[in-house]
C-alpha positions as CSV (number, residue, x, y, z in Angstrom):
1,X,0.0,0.0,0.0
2,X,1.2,3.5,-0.9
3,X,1.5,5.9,1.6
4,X,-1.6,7.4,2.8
5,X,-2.6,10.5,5.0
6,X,-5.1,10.4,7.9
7,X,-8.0,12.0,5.7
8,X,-7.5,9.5,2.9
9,X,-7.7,7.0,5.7
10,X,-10.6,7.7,7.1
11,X,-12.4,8.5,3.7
12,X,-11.7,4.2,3.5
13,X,-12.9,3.4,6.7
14,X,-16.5,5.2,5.8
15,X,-16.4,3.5,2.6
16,X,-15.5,0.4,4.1
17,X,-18.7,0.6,6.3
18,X,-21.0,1.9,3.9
19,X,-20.3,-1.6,2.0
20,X,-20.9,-3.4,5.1
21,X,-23.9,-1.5,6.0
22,X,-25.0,-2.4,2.5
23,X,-24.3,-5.9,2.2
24,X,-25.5,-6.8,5.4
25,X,-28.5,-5.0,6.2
26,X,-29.5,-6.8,9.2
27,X,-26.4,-5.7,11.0
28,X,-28.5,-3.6,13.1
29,X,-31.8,-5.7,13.0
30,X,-32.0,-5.8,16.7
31,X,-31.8,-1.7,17.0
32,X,-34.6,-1.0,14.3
33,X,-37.1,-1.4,16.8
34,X,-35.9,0.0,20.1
35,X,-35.6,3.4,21.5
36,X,-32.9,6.2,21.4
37,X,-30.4,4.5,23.2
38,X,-30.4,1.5,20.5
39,X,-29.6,4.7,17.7
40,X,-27.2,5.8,20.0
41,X,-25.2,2.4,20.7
42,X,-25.7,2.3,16.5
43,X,-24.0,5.9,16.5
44,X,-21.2,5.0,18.4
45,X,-20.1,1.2,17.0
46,X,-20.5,3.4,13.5
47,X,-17.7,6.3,15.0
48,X,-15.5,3.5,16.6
49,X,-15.3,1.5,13.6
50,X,-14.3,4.6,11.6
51,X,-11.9,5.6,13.9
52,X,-10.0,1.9,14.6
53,X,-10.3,1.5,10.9
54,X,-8.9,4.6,9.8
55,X,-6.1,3.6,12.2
56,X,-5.3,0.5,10.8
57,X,-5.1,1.4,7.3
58,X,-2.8,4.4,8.2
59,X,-0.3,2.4,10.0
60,X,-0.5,-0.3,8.3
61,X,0.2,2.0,4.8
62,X,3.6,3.5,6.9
């Protein structure tokens, strides 16, 4: 892998999840009926996936 900045990083971690979210849309099937707190746990695996993935792919492209 070529080097690759934080921004670039990141930018393929939300793609990354955007597939997931696309190819497994039941992912979540157990939060589509509950209340905020469900959105909210939703919210934040969505941020920490970003985040650890971005993380990854930038040290693993030093």
């Amino acid at each position: 892998m070529t080097h690759l900045d934080l921004l670039e990083a990141r930018e393929a971690a939300i793609k990354m999840l955007e597939k997931i979210l696309e190819t497994q849309p039941a992912l979540f099937q157990n939060a589509l009926n509950a209340n905020e707190k469900s959105g909210e746990a939703m919210a934040q695996f969505c941020e920490r996936f970003i985040e650890a993935y971005s993380a990854y792919l930038f040290v693993r492209a030093q």
